[in-house]
Backbone bond lengths (Angstrom), bond angles and torsions (degrees), N, CA, C in turn:
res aa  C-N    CA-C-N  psi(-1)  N-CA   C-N-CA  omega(-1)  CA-C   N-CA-C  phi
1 X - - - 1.456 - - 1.520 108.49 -
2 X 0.977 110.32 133.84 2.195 117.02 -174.38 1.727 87.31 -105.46
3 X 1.721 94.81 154.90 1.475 108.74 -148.70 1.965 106.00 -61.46
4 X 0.978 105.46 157.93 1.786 106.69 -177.30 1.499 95.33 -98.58
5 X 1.327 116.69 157.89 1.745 103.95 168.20 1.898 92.14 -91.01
6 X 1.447 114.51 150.01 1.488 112.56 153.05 1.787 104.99 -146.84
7 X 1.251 91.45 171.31 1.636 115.92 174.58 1.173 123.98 -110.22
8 X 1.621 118.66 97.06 1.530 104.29 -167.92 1.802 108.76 -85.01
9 X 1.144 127.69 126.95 1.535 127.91 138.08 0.934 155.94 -42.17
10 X 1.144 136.75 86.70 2.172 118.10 -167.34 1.746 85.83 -102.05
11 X 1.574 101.07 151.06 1.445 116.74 150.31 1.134 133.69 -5.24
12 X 1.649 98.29 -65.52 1.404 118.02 173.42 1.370 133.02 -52.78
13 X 1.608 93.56 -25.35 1.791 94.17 -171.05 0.937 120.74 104.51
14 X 1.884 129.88 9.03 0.725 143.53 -147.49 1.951 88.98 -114.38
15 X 1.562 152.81 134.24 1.053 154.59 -143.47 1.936 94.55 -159.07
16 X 1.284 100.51 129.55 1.463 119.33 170.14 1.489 119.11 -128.26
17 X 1.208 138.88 118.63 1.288 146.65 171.42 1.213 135.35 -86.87
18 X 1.569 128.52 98.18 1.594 115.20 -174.79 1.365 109.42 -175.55
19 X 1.005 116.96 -136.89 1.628 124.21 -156.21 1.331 106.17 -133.94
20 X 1.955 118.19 137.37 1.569 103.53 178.08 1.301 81.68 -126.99
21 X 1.765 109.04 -174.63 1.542 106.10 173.00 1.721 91.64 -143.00
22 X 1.296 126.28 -10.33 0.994 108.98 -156.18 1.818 99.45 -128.96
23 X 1.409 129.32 -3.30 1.566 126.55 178.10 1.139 107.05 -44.29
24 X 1.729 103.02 133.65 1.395 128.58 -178.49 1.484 100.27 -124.34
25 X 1.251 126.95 138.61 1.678 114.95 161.43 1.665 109.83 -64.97
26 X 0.899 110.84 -24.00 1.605 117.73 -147.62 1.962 96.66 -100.13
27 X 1.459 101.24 -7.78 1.699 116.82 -176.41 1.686 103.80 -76.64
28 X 1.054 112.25 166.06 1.765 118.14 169.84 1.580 108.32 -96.42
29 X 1.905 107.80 -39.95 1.256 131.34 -161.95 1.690 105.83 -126.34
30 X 1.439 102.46 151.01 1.415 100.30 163.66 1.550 109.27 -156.22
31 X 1.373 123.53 145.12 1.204 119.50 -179.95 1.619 115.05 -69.34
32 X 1.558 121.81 142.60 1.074 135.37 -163.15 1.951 109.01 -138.12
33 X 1.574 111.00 124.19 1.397 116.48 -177.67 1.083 113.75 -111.11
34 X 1.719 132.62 173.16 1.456 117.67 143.25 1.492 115.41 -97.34
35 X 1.142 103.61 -20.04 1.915 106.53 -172.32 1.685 91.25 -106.46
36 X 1.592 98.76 168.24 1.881 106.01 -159.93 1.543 98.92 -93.98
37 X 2.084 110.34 3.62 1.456 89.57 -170.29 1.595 100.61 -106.25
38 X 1.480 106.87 21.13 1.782 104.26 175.93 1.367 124.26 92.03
39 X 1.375 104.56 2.11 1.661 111.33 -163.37 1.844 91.51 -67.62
40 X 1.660 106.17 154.74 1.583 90.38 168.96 1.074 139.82 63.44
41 X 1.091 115.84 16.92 1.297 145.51 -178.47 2.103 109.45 -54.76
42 X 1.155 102.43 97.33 1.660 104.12 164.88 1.331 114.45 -95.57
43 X 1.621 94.99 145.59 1.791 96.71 175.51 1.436 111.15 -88.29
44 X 1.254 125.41 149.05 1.692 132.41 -174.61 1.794 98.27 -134.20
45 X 1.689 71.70 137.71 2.022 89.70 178.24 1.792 96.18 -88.26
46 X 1.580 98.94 120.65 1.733 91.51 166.22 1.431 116.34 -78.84
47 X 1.106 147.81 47.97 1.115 149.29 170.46 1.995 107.33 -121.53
48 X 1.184 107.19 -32.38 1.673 109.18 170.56 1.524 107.84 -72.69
49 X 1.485 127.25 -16.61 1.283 128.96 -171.25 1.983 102.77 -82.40
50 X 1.234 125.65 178.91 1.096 138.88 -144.74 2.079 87.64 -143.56
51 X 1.109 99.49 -67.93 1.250 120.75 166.40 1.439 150.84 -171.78
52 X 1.405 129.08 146.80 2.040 104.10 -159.25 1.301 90.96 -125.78
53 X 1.738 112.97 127.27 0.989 120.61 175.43 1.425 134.76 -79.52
54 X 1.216 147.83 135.08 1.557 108.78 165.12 1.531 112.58 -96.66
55 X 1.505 112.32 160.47 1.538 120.37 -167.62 0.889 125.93 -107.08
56 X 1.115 139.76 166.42 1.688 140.41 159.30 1.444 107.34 -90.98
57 X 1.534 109.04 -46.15 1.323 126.14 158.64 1.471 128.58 -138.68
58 X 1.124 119.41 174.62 1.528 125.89 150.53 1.298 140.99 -55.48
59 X 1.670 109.44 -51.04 0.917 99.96 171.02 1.825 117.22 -118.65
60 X 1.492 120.64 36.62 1.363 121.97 149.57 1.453 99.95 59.27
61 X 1.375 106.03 160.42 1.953 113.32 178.85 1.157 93.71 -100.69
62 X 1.227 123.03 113.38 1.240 145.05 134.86 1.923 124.69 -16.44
63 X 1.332 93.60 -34.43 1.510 111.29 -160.68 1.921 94.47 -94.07
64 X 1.210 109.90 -26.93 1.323 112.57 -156.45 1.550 103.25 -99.53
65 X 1.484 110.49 133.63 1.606 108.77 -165.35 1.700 93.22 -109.24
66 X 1.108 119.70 93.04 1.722 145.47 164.46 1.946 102.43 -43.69
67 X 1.534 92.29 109.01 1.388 108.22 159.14 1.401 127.70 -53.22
68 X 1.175 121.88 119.68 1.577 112.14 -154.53 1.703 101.03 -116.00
69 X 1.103 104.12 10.18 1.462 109.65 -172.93 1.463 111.57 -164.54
70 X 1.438 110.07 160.40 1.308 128.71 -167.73 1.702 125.12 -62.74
71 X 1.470 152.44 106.99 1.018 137.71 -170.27 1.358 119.40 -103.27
72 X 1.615 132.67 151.12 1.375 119.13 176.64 1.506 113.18 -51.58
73 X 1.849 106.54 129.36 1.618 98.92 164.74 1.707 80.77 124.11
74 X 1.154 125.88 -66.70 1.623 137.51 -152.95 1.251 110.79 -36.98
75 X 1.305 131.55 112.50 1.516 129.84 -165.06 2.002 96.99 -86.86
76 X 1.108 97.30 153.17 1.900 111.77 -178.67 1.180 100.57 -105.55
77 X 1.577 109.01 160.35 0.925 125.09 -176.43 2.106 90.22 -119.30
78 X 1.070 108.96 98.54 1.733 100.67 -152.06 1.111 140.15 55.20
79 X 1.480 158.91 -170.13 1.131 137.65 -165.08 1.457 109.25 -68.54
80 X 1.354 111.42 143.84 1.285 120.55 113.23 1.646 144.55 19.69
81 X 0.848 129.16 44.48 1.920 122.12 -175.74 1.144 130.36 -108.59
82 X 1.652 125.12 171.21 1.365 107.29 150.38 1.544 108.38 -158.18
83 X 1.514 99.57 149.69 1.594 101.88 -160.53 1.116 96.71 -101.76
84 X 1.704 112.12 158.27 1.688 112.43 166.02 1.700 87.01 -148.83
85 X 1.861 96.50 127.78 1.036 131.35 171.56 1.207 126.56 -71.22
86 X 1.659 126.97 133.24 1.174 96.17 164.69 1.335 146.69 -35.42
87 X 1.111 124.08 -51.64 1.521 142.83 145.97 1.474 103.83 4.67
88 X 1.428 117.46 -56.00 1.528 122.28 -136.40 1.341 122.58 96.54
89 X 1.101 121.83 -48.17 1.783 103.49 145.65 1.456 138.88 2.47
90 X 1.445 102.88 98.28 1.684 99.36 179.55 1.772 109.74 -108.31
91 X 1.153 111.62 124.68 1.448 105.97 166.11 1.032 143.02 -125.65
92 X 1.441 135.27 113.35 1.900 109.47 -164.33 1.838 85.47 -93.51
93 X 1.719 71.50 171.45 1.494 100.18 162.18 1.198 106.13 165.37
94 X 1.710 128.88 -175.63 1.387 129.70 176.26 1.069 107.33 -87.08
95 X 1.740 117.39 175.11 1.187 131.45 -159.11 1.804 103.69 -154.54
96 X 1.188 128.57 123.49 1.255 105.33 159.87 1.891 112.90 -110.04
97 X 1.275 101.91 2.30 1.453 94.30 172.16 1.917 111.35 -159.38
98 X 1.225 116.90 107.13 1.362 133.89 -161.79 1.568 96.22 -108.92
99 X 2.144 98.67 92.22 1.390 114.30 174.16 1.950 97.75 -99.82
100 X 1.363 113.85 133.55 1.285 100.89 -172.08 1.941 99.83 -85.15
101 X 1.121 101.73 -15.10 1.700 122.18 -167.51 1.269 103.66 -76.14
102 X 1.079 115.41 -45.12 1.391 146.55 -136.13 1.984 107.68 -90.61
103 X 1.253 95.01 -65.19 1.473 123.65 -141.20 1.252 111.34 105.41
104 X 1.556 94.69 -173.59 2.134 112.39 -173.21 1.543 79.70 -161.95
105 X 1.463 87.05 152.21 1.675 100.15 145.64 1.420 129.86 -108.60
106 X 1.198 124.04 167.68 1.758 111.47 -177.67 1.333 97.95 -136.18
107 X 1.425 111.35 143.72 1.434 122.13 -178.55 1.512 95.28 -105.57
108 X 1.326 114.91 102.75 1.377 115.80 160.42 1.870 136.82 -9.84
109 X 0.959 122.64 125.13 1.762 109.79 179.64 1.392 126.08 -51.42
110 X 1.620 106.13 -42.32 1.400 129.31 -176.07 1.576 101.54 -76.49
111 X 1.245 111.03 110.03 1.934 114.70 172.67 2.145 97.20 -49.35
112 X 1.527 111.25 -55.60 1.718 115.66 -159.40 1.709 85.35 -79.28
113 X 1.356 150.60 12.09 1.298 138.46 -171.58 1.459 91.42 -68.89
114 X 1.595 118.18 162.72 1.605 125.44 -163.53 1.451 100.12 -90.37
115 X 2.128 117.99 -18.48 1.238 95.37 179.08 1.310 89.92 -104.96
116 X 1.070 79.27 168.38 2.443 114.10 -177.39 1.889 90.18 -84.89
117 X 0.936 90.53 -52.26 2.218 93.50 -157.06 1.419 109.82 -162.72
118 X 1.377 116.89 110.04 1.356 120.89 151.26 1.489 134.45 -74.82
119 X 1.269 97.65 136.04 1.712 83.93 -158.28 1.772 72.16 -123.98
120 X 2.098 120.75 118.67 1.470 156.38 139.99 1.255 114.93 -31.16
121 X 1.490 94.73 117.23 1.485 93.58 174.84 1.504 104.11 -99.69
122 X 1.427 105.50 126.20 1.869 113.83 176.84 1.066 96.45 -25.55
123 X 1.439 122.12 -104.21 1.425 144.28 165.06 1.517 122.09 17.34
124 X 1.385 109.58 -48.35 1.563 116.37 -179.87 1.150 116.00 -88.93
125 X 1.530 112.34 -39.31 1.720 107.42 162.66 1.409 143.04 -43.94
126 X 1.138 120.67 114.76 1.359 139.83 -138.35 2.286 79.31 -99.60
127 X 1.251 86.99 -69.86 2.235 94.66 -171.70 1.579 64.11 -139.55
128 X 2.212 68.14 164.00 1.105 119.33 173.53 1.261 114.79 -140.98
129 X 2.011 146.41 128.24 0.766 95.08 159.91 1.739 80.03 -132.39
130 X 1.733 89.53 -150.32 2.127 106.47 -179.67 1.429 94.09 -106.10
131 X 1.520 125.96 120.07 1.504 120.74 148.27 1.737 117.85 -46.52
C-alpha cells in the first residue's frame, strides 16, 4: 500500500497532517509521516486520537460548503449513523460495521466531502446512534 494522506484529531483540538502506510483498525499503533516518502516516521497509539481522517487533500475547498448531514433520498453505503464525540462533535455518515470496542469507520454523507472515510475512535465517542 503507498502512503494515504490523513488528518489526525485529538480531543483536544490538537490536528496533525501527513501520510500513513500501514493503519489497521484492528492495530494499537500505526506509523505516521509528514512527507509522502516516509522520512521520519513516528509511531502513534490510536487510542490517544479522537479520530483519523483520510483525505483527498490537506487543504480542502475552501469555496465548497460540505453537507454535513443526511438528506431525504441519500442512498448509504450501510447504515445510516451518527456519532457524538466527546468534544461535542456530531457526525453522520454510513457505517457498514459498528464495533463499539473496536472502532467503525464512517463514509461521509457528502459523495465531493474532502474526507474519503473516518475511521472513530471508541474512546472518544461520547453516543452513538442508527438514523
Amino acid at each position: 500500500m503507498g502512503p494515504i494522506k490523513v488528518v489526525l484529531r485529538y480531543s483536544d483540538g490538537a490536528i496533525l497532517k501527513g501520510y500513513t502506510q500501514d493503519f489497521y483498525p484492528d492495530n494499537p499503533t500505526f506509523h505516521f509521516h509528514e512527507d509522502p516518502r516516509g522520512s521520519c516516521s513516528k509511531e502513534m497509539a490510536v487510542h490517544a486520537l479522537k479520530a483519523l481522517f483520510l483525505v483527498r487533500s490537506f487543504e480542502g475547498n475552501p469555496c465548497y460548503s460540505e453537507r454535513k448531514a443526511f438528506t431525504e433520498g441519500d442512498k448509504s453505503y450501510g447504515d445510516k449513523v451518527e456519532v457524538t464525540f466527546g468534544d461535542g462533535e456530531v457526525m453522520q455518515g454510513s457505517s457498514v460495521g459498528y464495533h463499539p470496542q473496536a472502532g467503525f469507520f464512517l463514509l461521509p454523507p457528502d459523495p465531493k466531502s474532502n474526507n474519503i472515510l473516518v475511521f472513530a475512535v471508541p474512546t472518544a465517542v461520547k453516543h452513538f446512534r442508527y438514523l
